[in-house]
N, CA, C and O atoms as a GROMACS GRO file, in nm:
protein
  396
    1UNK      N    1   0.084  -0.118   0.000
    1UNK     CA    2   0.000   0.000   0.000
    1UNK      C    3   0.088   0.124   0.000
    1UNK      O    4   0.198   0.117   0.055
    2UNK      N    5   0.049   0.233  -0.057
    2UNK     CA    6   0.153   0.308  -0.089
    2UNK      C    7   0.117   0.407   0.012
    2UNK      O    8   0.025   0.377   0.088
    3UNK      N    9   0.181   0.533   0.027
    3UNK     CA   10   0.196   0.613   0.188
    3UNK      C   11   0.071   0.741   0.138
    3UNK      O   12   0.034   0.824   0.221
    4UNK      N   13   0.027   0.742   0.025
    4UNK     CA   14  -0.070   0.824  -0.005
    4UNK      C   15  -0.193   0.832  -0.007
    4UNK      O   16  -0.244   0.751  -0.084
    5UNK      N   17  -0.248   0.882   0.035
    5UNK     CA   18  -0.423   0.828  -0.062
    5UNK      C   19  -0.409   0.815  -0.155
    5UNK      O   20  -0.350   0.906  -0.214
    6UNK      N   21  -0.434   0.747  -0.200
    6UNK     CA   22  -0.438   0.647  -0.396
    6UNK      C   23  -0.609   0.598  -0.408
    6UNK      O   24  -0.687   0.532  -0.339
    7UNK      N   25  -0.614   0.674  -0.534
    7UNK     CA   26  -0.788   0.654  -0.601
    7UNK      C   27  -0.793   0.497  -0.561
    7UNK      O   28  -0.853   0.513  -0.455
    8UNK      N   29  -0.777   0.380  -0.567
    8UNK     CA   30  -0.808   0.250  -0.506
    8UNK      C   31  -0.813   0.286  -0.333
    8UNK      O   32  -0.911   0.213  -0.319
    9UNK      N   33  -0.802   0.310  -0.270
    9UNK     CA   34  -0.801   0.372  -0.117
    9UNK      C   35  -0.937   0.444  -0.106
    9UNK      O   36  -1.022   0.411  -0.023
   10UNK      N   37  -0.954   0.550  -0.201
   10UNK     CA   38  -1.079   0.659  -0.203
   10UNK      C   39  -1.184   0.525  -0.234
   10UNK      O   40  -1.254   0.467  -0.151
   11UNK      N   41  -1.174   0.499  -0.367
   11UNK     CA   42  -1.257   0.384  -0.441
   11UNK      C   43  -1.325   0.282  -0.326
   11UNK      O   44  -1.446   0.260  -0.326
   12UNK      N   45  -1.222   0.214  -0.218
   12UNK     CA   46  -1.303   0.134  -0.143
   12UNK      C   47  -1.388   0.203  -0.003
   12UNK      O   48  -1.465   0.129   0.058
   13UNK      N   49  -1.379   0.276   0.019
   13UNK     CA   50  -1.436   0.371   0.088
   13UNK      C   51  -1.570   0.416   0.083
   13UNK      O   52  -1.670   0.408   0.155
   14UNK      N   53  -1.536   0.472  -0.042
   14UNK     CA   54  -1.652   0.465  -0.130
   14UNK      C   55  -1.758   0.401  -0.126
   14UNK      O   56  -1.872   0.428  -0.086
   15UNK      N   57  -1.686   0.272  -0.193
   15UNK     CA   58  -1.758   0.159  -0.229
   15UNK      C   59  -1.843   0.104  -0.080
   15UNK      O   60  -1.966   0.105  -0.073
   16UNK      N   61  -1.765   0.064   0.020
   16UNK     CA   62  -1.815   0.048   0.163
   16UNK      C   63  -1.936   0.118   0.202
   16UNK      O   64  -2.043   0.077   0.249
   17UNK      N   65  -1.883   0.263   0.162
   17UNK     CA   66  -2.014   0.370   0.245
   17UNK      C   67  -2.148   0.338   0.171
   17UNK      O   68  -2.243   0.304   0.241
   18UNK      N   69  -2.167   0.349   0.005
   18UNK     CA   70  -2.259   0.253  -0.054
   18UNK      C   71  -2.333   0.148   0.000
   18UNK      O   72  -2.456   0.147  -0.007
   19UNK      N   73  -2.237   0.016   0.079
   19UNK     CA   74  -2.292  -0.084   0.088
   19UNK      C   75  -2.362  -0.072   0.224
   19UNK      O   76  -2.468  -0.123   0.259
   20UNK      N   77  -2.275   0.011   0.296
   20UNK     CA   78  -2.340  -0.005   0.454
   20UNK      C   79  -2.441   0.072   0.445
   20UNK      O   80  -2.538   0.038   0.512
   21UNK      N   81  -2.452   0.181   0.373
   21UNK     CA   82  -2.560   0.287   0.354
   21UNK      C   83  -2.691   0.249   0.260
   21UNK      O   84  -2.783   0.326   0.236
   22UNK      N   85  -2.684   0.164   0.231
   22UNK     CA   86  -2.760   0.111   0.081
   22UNK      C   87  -2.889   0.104   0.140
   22UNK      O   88  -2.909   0.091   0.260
   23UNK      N   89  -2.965   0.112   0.060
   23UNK     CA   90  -3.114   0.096   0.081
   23UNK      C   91  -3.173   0.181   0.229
   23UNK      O   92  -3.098   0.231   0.312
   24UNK      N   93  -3.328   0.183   0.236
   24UNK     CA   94  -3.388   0.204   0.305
   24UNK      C   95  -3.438   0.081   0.423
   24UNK      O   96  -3.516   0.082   0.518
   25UNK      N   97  -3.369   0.004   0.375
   25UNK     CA   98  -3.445  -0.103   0.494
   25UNK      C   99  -3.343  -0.073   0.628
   25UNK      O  100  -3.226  -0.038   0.609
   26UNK      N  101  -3.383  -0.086   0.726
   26UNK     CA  102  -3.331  -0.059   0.847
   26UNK      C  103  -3.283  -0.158   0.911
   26UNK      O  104  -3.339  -0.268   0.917
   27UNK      N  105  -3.132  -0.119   0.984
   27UNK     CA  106  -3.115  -0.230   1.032
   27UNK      C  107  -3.174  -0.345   1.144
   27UNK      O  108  -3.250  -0.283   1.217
   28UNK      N  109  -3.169  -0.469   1.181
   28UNK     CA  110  -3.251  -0.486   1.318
   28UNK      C  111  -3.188  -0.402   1.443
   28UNK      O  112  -3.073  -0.359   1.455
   29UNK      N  113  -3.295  -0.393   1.529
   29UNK     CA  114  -3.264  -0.311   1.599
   29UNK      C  115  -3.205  -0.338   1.734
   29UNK      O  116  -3.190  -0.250   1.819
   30UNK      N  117  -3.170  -0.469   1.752
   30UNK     CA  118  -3.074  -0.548   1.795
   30UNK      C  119  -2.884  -0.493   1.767
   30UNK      O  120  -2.789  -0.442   1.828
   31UNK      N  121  -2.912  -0.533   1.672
   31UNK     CA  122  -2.745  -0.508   1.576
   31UNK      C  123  -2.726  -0.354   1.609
   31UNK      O  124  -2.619  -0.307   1.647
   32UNK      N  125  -2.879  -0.259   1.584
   32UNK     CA  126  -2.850  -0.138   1.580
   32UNK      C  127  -2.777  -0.066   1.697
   32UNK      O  128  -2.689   0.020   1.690
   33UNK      N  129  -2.835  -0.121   1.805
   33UNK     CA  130  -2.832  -0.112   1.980
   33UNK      C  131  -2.681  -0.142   1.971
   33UNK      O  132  -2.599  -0.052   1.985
   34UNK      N  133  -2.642  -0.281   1.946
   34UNK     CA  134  -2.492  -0.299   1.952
   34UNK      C  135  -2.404  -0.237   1.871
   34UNK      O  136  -2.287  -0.240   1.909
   35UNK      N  137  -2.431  -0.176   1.757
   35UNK     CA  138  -2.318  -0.049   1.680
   35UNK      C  139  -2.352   0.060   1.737
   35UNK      O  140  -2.277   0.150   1.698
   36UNK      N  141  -2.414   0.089   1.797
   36UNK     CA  142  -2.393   0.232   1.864
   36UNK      C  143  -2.266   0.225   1.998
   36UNK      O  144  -2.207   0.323   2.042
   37UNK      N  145  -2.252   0.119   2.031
   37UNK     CA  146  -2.186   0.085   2.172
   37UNK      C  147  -2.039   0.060   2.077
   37UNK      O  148  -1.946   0.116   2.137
   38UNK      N  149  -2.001   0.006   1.976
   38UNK     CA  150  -1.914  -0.010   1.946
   38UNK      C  151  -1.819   0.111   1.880
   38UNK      O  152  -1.860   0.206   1.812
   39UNK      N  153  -1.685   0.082   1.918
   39UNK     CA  154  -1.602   0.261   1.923
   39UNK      C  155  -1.420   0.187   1.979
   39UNK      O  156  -1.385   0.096   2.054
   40UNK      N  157  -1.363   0.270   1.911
   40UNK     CA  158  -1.208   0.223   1.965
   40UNK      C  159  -1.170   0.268   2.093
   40UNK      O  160  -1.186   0.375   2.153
   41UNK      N  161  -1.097   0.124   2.130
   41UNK     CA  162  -1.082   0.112   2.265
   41UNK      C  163  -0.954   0.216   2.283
   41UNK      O  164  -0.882   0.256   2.191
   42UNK      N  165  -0.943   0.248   2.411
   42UNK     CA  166  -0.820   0.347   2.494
   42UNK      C  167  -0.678   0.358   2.396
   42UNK      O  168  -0.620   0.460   2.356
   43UNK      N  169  -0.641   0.199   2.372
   43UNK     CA  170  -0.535   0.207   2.346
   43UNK      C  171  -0.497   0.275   2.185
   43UNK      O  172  -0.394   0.328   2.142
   44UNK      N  173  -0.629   0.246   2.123
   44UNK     CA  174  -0.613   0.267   1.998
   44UNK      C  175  -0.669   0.443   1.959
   44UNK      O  176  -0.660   0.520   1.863
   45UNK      N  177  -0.720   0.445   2.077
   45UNK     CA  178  -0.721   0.620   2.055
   45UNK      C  179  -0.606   0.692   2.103
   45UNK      O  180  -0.598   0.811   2.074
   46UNK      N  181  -0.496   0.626   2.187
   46UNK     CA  182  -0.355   0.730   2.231
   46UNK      C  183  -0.312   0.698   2.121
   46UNK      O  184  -0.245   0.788   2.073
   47UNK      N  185  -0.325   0.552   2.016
   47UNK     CA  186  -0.203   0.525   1.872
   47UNK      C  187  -0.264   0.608   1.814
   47UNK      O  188  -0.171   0.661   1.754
   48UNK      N  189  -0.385   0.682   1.774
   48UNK     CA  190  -0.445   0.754   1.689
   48UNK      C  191  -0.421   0.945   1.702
   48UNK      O  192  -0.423   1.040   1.623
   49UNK      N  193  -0.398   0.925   1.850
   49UNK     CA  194  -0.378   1.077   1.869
   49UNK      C  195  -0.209   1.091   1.816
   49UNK      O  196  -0.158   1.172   1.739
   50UNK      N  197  -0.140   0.956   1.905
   50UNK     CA  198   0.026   0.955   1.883
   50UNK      C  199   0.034   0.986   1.738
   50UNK      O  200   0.100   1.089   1.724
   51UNK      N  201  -0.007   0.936   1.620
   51UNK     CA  202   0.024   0.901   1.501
   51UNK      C  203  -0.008   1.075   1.430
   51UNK      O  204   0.073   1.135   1.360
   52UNK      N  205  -0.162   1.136   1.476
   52UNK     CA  206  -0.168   1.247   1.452
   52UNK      C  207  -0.111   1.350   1.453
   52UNK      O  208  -0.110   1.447   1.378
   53UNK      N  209  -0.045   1.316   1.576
   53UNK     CA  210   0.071   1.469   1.630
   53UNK      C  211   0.167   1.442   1.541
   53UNK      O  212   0.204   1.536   1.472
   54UNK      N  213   0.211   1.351   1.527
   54UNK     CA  214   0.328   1.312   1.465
   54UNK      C  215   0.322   1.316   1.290
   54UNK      O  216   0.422   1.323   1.218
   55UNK      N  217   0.195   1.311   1.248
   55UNK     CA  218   0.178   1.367   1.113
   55UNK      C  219   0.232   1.491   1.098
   55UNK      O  220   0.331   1.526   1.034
   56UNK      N  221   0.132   1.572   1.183
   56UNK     CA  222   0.128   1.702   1.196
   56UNK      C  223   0.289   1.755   1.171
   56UNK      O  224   0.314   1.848   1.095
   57UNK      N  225   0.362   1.703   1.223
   57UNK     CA  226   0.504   1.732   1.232
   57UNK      C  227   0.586   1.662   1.124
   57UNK      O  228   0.710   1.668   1.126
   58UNK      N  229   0.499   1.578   1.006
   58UNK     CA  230   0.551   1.540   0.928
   58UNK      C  231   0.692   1.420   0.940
   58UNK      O  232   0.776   1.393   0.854
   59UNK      N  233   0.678   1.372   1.062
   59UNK     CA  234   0.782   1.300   1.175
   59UNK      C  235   0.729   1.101   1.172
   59UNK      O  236   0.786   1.017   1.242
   60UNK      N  237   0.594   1.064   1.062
   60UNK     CA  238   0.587   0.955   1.008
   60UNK      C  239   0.642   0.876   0.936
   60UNK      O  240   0.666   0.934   0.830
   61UNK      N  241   0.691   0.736   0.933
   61UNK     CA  242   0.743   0.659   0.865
   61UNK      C  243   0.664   0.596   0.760
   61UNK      O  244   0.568   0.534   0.805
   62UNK      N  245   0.678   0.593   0.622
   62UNK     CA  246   0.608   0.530   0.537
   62UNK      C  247   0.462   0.436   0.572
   62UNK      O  248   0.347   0.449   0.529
   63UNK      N  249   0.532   0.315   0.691
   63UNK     CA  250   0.426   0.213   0.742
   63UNK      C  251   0.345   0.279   0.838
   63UNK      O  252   0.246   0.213   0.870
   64UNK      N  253   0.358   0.411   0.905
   64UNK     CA  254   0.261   0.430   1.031
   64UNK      C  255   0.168   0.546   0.922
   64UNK      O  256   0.049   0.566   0.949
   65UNK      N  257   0.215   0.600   0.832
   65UNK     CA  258   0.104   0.666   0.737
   65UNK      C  259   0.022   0.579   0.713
   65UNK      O  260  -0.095   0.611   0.737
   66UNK      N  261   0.041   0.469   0.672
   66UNK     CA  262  -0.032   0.361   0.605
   66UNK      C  263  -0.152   0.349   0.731
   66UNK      O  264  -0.273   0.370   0.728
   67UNK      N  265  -0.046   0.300   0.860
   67UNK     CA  266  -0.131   0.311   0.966
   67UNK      C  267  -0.226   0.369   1.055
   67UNK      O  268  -0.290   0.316   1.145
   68UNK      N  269  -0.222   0.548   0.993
   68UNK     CA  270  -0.308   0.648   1.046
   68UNK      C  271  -0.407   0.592   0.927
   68UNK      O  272  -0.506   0.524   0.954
   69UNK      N  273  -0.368   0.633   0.783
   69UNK     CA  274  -0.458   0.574   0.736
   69UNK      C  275  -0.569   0.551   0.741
   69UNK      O  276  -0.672   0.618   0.743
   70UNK      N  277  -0.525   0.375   0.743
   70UNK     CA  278  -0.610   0.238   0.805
   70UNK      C  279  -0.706   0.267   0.957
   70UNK      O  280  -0.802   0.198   0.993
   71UNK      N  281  -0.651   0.384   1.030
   71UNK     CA  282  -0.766   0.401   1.120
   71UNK      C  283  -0.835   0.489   1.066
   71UNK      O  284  -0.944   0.508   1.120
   72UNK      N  285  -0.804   0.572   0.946
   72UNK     CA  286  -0.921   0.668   0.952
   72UNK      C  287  -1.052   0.601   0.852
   72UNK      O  288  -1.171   0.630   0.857
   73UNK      N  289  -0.974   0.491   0.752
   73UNK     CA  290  -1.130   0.455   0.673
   73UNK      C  291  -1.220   0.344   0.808
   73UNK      O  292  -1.341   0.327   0.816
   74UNK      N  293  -1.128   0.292   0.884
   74UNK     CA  294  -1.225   0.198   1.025
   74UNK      C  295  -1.310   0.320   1.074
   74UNK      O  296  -1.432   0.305   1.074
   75UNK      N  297  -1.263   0.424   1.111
   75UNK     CA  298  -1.348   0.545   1.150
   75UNK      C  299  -1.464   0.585   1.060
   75UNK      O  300  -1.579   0.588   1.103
   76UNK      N  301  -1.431   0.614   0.938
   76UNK     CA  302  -1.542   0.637   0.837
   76UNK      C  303  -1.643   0.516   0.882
   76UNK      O  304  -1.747   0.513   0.949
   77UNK      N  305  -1.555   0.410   0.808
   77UNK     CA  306  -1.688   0.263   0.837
   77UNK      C  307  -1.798   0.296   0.970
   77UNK      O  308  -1.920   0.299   0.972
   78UNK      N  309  -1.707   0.314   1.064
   78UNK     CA  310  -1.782   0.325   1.186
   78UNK      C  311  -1.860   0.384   1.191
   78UNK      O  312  -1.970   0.334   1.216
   79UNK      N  313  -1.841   0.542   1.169
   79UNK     CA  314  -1.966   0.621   1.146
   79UNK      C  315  -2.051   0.616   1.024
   79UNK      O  316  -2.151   0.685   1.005
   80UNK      N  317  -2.011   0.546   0.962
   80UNK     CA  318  -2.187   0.534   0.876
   80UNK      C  319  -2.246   0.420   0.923
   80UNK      O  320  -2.364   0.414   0.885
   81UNK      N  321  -2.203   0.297   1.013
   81UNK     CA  322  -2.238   0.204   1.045
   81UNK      C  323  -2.350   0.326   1.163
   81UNK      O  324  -2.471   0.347   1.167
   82UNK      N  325  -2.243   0.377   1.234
   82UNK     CA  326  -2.372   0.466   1.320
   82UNK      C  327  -2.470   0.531   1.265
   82UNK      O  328  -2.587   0.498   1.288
   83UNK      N  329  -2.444   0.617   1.196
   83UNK     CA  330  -2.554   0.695   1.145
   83UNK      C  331  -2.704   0.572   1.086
   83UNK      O  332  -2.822   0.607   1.088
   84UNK      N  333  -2.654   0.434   1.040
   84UNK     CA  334  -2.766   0.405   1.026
   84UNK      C  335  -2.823   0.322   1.142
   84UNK      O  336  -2.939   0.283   1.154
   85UNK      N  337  -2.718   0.302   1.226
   85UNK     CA  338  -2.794   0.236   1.322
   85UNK      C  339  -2.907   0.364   1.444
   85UNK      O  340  -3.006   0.348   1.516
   86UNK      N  341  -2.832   0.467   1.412
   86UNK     CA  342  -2.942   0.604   1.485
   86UNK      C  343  -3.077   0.600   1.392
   86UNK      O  344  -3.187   0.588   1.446
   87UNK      N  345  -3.066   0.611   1.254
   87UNK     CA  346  -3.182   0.588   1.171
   87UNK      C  347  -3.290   0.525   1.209
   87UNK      O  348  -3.404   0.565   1.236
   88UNK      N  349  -3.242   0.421   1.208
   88UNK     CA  350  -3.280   0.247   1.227
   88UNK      C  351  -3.407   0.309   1.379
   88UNK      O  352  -3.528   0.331   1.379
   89UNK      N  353  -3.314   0.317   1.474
   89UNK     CA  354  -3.349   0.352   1.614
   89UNK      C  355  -3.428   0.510   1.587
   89UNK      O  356  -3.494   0.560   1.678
   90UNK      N  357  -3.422   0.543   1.526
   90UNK     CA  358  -3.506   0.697   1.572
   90UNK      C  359  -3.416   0.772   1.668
   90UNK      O  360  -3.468   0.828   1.764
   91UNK      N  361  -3.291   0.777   1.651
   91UNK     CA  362  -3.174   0.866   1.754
   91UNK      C  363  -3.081   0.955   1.692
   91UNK      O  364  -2.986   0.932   1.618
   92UNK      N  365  -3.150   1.114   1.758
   92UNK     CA  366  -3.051   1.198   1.674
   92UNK      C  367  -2.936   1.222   1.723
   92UNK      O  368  -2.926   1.227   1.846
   93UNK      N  369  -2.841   1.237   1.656
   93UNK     CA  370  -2.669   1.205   1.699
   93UNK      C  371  -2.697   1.332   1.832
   93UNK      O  372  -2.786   1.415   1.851
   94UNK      N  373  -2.551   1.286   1.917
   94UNK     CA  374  -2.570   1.423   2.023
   94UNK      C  375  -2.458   1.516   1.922
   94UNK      O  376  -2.374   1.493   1.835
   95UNK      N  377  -2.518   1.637   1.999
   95UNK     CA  378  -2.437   1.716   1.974
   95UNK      C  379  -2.288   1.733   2.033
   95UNK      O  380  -2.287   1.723   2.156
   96UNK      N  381  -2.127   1.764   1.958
   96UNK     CA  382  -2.065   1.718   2.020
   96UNK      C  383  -2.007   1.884   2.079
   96UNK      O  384  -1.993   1.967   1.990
   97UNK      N  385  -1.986   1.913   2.176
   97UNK     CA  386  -1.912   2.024   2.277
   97UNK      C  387  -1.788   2.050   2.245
   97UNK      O  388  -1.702   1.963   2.247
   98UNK      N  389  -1.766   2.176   2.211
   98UNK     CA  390  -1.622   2.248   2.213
   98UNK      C  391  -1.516   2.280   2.329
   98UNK      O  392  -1.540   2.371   2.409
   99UNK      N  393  -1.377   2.190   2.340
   99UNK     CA  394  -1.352   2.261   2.492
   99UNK      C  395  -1.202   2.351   2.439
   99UNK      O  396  -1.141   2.423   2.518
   0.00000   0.00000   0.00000
């Protein structure tokens, strides 16, 4: 995988948000209940902040780009997995606070 976004990178993303988003049928509301609860654990939000700062500073190695990456399309996934599981449920996102 190369250290860039590359149109195959955009392309499956894409393609994902399509599938999880597809149609009007709703998910059960079982599944829905359990993707709302689901979210990265502790450790993988200090590798996510670590990896960020360290973009920022342009201070990344080829493989941990790859690796910020790879968390940000799991992030995308995640939130459209939410957004339809709020659908699904009748739950409008909260609003999120500035500190």
């Amino acid at each position: 995988m190369s250290t860039t976004i590359d149109s195959t990178d955009q392309r499956e993303v894409a393609i994902l948000a399509r599938v999880l988003g597809n149609g009007d049928s709703p998910l059960p509301s079982t599944i829905a209940r359990y993707i709302l609860h689901v979210g990265f654990g502790e450790d993988d939000k200090a590798r996510m902040h670590d990896l960020a700062v360290r973009n920022q500073e342009d201070a990344l190695s080829a493989a941990e780009k790859d690796e910020l990456f790879a968390y940000s399309k799991a992030g995308t996934i995640i939130s459209i997995l939410k957004s339809k599981a709020r659908r699904t449920l009748q739950i409008k996102p909260k609003k999120r606070t500035t500190s």
